[in-house]
MARTOR-785330 format. One line per field, with one value per residue: residue number from 1; x, y, z of N, C-alpha, C in turn. Coordinates in nm, 3 decimals. Example, Ala and Ser with C-alpha at 12.3 -4.5 7.8 and 13.67 -1.06 7.14 Angstrom:
2
nr: [1/2] $
n.px: [1.319/1.285] $
n.py: [-0.569/-0.225] $
n.pz: [0.780/0.708] $
ca.px: [1.230/1.367] $
ca.py: [-0.450/-0.106] $
ca.pz: [0.780/0.714] $
c.px: [1.320/1.290] $
c.py: [-0.330/0.003] $
c.pz: [0.780/0.787] $
% end
This chain:
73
nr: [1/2/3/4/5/6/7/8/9/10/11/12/13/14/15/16/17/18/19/20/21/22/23/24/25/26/27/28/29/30/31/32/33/34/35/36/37/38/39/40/41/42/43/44/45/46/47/48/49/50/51/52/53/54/55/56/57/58/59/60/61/62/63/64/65/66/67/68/69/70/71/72/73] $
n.px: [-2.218/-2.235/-2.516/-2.682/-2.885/-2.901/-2.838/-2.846/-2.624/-2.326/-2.105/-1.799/-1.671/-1.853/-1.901/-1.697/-1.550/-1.616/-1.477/-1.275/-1.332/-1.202/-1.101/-1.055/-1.217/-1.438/-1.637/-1.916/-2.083/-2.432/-2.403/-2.416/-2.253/-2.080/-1.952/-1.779/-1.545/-1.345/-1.346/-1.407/-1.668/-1.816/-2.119/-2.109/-1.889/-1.977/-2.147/-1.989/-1.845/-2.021/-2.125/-1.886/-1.836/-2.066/-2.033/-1.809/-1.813/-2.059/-2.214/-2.077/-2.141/-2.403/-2.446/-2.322/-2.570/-2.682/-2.831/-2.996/-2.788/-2.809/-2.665/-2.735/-2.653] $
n.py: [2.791/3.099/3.379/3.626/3.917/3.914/4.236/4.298/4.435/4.585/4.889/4.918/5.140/5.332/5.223/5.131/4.787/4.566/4.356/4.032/3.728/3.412/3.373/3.646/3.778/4.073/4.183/4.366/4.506/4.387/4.219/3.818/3.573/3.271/2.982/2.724/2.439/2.546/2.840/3.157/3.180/3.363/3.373/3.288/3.152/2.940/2.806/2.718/2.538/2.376/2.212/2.090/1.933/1.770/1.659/1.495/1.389/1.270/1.080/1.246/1.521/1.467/1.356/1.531/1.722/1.600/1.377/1.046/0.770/0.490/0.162/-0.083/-0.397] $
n.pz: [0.469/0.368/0.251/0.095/0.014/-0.319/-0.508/-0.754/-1.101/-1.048/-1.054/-1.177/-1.152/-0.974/-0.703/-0.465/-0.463/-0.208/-0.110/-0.197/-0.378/-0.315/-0.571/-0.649/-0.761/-0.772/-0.515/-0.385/-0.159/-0.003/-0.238/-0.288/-0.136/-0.122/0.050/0.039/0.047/0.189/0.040/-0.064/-0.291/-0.586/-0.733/-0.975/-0.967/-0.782/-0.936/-1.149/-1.005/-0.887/-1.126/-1.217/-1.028/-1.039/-1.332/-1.283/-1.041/-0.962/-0.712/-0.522/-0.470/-0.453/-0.152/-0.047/-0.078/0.105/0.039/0.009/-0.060/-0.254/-0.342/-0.596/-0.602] $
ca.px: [-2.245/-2.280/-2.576/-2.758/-2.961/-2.865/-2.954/-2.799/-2.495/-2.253/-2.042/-1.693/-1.679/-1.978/-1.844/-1.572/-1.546/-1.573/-1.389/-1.267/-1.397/-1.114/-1.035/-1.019/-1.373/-1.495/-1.738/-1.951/-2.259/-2.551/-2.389/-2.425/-2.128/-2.081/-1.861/-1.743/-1.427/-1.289/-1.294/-1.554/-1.656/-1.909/-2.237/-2.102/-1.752/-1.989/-2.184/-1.909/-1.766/-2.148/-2.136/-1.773/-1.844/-2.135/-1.979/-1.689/-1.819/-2.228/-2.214/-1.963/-2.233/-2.523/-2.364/-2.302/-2.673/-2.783/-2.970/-2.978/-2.696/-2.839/-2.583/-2.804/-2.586] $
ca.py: [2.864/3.225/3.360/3.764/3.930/3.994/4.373/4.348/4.445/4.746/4.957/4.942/5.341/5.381/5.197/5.045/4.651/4.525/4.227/3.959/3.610/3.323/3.372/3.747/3.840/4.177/4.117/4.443/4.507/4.307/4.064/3.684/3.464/3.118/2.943/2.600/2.365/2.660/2.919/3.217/3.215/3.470/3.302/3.240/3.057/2.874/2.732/2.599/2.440/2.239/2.154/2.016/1.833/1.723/1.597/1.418/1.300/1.314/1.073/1.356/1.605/1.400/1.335/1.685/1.775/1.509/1.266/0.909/0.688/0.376/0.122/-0.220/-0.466] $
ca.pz: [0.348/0.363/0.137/0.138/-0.110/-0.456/-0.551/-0.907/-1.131/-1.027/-1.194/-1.083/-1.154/-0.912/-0.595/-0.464/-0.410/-0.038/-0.084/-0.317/-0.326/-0.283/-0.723/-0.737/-0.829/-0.684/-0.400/-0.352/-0.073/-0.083/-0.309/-0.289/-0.193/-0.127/0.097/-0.013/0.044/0.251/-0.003/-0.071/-0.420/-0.628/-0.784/-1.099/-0.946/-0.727/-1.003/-1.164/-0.910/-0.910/-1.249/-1.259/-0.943/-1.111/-1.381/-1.206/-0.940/-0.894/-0.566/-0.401/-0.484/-0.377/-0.029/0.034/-0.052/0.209/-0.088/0.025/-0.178/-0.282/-0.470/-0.600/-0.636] $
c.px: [-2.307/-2.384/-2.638/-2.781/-2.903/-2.886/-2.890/-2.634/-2.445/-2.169/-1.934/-1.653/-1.809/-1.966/-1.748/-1.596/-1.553/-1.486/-1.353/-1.275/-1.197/-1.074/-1.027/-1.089/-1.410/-1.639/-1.806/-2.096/-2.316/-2.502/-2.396/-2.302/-2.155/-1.961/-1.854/-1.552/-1.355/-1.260/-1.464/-1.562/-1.794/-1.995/-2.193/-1.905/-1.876/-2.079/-2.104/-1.846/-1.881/-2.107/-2.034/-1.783/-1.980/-2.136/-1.900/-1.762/-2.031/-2.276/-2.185/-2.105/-2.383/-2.531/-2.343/-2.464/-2.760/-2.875/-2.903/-2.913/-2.764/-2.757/-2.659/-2.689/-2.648] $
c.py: [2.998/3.295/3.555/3.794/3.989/4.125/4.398/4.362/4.536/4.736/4.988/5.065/5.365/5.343/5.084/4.882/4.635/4.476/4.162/3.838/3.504/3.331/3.478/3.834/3.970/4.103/4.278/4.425/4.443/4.166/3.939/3.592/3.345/3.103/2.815/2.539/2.491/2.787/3.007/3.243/3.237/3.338/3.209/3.133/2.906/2.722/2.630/2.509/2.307/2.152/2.115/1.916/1.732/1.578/1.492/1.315/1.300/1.275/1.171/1.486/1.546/1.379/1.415/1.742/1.702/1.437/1.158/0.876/0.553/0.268/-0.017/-0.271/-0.634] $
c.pz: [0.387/0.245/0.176/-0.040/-0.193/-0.495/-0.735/-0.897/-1.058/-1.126/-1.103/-1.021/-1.005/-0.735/-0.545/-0.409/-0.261/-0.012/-0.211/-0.313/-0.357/-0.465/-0.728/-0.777/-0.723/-0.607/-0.343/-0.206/-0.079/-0.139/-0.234/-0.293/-0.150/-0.067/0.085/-0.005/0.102/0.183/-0.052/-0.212/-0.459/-0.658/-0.890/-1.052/-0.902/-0.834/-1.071/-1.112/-0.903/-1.014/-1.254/-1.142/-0.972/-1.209/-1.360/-1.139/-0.871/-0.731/-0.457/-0.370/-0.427/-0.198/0.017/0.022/0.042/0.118/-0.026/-0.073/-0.203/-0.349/-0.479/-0.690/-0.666] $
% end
């Protein structure tokens, strides 16, 4: 996971994109990406990708943050 400091919005008019994250999203300086399941996606991709893996699947997500699984049977 790739991570660097946020400095805020830009203004597309004001400077040009660096890059573009694995959907498309401008990726300027500074900004904050995220690397996940082989693909680099902005703040706001990366969140959703939590929250639907979340949803789905919470073990999958637990397991990748290193939390002990417990199942009492």
């Amino acid at each position: 996971m790739t991570t660097r400091v946020h400095t805020g919005l830009h203004d597309r008019n004001d400077e040009e994109a660096v890059t573009r994250d694995s959907f498309g999203h401008e990726i300027y300086l500074d900004d904050v990406t995220f690397e996940c399941t082989g693909k680099v996606m902005c703040p706001e991709c990366f969140q959703a990708y939590l929250d639907e893996l979340y949803r789905t699947s919470p073990w999958l997500l637990a397991d990748a943050l290193g939390f002990e699984i417990v199942r009492h049977v």
